[in-house]
N, C-alpha and C positions, 0 to 999 in steps of 0.2 A: 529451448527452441533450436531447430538446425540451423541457423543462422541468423548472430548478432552484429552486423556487418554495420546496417543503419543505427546502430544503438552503442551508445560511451555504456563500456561496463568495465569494472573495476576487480570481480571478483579472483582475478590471476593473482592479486596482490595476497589471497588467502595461503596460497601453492608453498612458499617457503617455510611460514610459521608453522603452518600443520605437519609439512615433513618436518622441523628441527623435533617436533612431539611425537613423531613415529606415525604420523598420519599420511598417505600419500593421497592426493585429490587430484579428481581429472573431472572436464568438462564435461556430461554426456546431454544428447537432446529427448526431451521424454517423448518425443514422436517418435524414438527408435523403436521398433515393433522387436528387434534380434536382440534386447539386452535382457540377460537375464541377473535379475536385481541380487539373485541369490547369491552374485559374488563379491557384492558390497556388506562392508557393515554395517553402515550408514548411508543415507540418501539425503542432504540436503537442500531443500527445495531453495534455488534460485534464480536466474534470471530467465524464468517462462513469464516473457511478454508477449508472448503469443494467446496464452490460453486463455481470455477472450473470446478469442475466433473459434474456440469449441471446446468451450467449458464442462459438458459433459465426456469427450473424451478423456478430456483431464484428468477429470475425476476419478475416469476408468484405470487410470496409468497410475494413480497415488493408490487406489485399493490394490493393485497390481503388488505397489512396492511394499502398501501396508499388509499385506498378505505374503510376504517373501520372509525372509530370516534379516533385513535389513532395515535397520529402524531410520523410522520417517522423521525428520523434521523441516518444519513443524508439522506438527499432526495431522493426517486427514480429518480429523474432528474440527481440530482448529479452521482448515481452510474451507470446509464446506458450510463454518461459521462464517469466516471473512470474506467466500468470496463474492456475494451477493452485498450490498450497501444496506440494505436492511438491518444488518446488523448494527447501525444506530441509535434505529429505535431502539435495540436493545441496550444500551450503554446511554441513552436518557435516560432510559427507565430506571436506572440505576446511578442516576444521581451525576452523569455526567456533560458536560455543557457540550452540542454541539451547535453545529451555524444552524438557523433554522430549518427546518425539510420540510417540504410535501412529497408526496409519492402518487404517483400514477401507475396503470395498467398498461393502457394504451389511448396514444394520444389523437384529444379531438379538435376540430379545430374552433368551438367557441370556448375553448376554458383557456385560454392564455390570456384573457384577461383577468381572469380571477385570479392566475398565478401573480401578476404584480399585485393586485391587490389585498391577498390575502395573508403575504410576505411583503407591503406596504413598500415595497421598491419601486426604483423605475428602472431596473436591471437586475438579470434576472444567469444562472447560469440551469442549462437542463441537460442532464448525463445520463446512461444507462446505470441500471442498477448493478448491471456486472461490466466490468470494463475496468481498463488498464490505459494507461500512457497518454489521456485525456482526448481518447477515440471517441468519435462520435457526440462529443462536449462542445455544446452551444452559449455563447455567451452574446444575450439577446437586450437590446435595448426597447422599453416600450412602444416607444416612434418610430418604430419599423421593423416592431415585430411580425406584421403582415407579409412581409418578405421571407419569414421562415417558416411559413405555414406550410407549402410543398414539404420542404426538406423535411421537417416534423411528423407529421403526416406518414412517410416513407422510411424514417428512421425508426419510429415508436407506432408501428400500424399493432404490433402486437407484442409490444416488448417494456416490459419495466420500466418506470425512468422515475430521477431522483430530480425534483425542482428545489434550486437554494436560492437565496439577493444573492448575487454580485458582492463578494468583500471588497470595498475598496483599498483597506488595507493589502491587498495583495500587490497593487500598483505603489502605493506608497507607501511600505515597508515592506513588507516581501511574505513569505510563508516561513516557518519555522518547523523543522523535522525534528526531532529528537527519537534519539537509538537508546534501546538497551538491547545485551546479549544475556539473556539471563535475565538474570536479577540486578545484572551490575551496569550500572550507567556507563553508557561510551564516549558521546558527542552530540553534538548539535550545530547545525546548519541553517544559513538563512538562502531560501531562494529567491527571484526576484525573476518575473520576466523582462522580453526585450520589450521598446517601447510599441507602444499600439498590441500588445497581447498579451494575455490573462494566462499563458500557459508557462508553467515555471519549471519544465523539464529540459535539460540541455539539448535535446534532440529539439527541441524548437525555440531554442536560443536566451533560454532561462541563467542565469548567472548566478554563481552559487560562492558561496564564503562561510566558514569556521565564523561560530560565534559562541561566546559563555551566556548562557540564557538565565536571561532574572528568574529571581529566587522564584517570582510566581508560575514561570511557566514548568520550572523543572519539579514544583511541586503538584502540578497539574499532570504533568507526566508520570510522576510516579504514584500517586492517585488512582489513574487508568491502568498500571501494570497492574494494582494489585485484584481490579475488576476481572481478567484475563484469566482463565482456566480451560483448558490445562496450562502452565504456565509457560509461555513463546523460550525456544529456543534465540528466537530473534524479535524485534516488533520495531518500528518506526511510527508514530504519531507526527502527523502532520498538523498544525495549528497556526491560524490565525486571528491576533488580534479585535478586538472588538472597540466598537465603539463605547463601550464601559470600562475598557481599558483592561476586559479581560481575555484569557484564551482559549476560543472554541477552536474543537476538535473538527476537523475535513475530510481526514482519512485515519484510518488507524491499518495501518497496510503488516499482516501477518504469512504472505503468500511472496511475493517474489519482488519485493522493494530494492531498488537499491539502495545501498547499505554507505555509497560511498566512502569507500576503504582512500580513498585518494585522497580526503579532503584532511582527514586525522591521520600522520602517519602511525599513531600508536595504536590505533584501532583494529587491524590486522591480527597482529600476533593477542590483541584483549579476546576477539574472539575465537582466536584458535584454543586460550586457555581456556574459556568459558567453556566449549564447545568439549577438549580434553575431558574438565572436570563432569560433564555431561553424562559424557559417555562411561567413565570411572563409577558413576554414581549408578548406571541403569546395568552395567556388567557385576558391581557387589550385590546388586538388588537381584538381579537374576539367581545369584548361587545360594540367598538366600532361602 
């Protein structure tokens, strides 16, 4: 994006590790119309928290680069999988736990009640199906869901949206990310919002801390990597807890996560190697 002004980003922290490896990395914004991709090697997609707001341009700028001599990652295959939430349903399908879904078209105003009752909550969160940085993320109480009907209405008059309960594990434990680069596991992180909000991104005051995650979640996570084809350059799974005491999945974010390089200082130069060994593996493959 052309500018990350309002938004903690970390990815500077990558700039040294990839130079010690003969990589130089510089920031560009994919709204640049004058860049010509052709004099990169690589392009890796990250912190576009903008494309949201015009997700078919996006699109246009990844075939752009997937159509240049510089290889994408992660894939346009991969993002035009992830960037829609729909992709869900496809990782139930296949055997994976996520928090419960319903899915809508566009929203009417006598079906929210059938949303609490069909997901047996009395709290409810409802999000677009394409969205970023918890834009446009309602977090609705039964008892006065009648006060969101305007906004509803006006938000979703013809636009996707993904209805889940309310975890309350997210207030009283927090959310759980787990990274791999590659194939090789990096870290894990616990978010937490501030009090009175469901939102657990530091831009609205989410508090975040290094954690070793039980044996079950990190088997949970690698689990889901191996669902994953083509297989991510990068991927972040976001989970939380359940009231079985297991962990469903909330996001599986394969498009412009961040990565928090700040939280692991070892994380950095893991993915600069991963990233090296990457590119070693697609330039033998080439002269093959």
């Amino acid at each position: 994006m052309d500018n990350l002004d309002d938004f903690e980003c970390y990815d500077y922290l990558l700039f040294d590790p990839m130079k010690s490896l003969g990589w130089s990395a510089t920031e560009v914004s994919w709204r640049d119309k004058l860049i010509d991709w052709n004099r990169y090697e690589a392009v890796i997609i990250r912190s576009s928290w903008d494309y949201q707001q015009a997700p078919k341009a996006f699109l246009n700028t990844l075939e752009e680069i997937e159509n240049s001599s510089a290889h994408l990652e992660n894939s346009l295959e991969t993002v035009k999988w992830n960037i829609d939430k729909t992709y869900l349903k496809d990782l139930q399908e296949r055997g994976i736990e996520i928090v419960p879904s319903l899915w809508g078209t566009h929203f009417e105003k006598d079906q929210i009640d059938q949303y609490f009752q069909r997901l047996q909550t009395s709290e409810i969160i409802i999000k677009p199906t394409v969205s970023a940085g918890a834009d446009d993320t309602f977090w609705i109480n039964r008892s006065d869901s009648i006060n969101y009907i305007d906004t509803l209405l006006d938000t979703f008059n013809n636009r996707p949206f993904l209805i889940q309960p309310f975890m309350q594990n997210i207030i009283a434990e927090g959310e759980f990310s787990v990274f791999f680069f590659g194939d090789t596991y990096s870290h894990t992180i616990l978010k937490t919002p501030k009090k009175d909000d469901f939102r657990v991104q530091e831009e609205h005051g989410g508090i975040l801390k290094k954690v070793t995650p039980e044996k079950k979640l990190r088997s949970s996570a690698r689990e889901l990597h191996t669902k994953i084809t083509p297989e991510p350059l990068y991927s972040r799974m976001d989970y939380v807890r359940t009231a079985e005491n297991t962990f469903a999945l909330m996001e599986l974010e394969l498009i412009e996560p961040s990565l928090y390089f700040n939280m692991d200082p070892e994380s950095p130069e893991r993915f600069a190697k991963v990233f090296d060994h990457w590119m070693e593996a697609r330039l033998a493959n080439s002269v093959q």
